[in-house]
N, C-alpha and C positions, 0 to 999 in steps of 0.2 A: 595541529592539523586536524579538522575536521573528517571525520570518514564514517560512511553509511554501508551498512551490507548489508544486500536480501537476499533473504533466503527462503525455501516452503516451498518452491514452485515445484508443476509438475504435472504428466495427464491423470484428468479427469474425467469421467464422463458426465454426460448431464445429467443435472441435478446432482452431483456432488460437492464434496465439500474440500476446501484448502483451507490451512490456515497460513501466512506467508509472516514471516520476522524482519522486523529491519531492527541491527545493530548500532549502536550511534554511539562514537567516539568523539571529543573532540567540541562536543556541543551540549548541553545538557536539556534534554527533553523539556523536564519539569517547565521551562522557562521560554517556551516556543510553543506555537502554533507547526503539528506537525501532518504531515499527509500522505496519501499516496496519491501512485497517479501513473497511467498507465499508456503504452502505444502499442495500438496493435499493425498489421503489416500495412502498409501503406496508407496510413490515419496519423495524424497530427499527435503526439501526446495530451491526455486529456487529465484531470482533476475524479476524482474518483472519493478520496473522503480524508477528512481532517478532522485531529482533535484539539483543542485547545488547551492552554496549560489549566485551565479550571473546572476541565472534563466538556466542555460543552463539544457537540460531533457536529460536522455535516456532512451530507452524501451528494455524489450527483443522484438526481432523479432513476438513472439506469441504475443505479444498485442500492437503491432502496427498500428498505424490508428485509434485506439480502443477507446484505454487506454490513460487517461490524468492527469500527477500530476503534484499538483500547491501547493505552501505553504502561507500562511498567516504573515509574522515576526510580526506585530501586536497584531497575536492573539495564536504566536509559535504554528502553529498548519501545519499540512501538511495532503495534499488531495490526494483520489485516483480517478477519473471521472471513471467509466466503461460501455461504452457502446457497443450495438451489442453482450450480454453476449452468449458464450456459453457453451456447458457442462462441456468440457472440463476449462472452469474457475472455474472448483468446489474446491473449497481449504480452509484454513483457511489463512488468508491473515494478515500480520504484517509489522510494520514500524519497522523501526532504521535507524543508524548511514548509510552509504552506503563510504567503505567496513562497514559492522555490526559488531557489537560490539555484545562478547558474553553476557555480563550484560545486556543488553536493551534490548533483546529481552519479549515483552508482550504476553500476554495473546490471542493475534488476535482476528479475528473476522471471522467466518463462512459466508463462499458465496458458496451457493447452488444452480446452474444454472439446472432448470429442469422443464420438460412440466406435 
């Protein structure tokens, strides 16, 4: 059984920094295309940045420069860096597969950027 946990979330203010964890069981990093990807209140969930099992990244354009994910194959885990947060990054924030998979989608984690 596949299973994702993130973790990291939390308030911020602007221009702060989170780093956010997702956990991954069940699947092994090294061998996937993996990503984050986030909904905030009343917005569609969006793509946010994936890494490739050969290291190569991409971002969306909004968290460019920003935003940094990294994986672990060691410890099958994958990262989100977020730095320079701003309001507009308020969402609940989740990993999976990238394209995502509708079974993998977890529980996210809340990131609440505000003064």
């Amino acid at each position: 059984q596949v299973q994702l946990v993130e973790s990291g979330g939390g308030l911020v203010q602007p221009g702060g920094s989170l780093k956010l964890s997702c956990a991954v069981s069940g699947l092994t990093v090294s061998t996937y295309m993996m990503g984050w990807f986030r909904q905030a209140p009343g917005k569609q969930r969006e793509f946010v940045a994936a890494t490739h099992w050969n290291t190569d990244t991409r971002y969306a354009d909004s968290v460019k420069g920003r935003f940094i994910i990294s994986r672990d194959n060691t410890k099958n885990m994958v990262y989100l860096q977020m730095n320079n947060l701003r309001p507009e990054d308020t969402a609940v924030y989740y990993c999976n597969a990238d394209p995502p998979r509708s079974g993998l989608w977890g529980q996210g984690t809340q990131v609440t950027v505000s003064s």
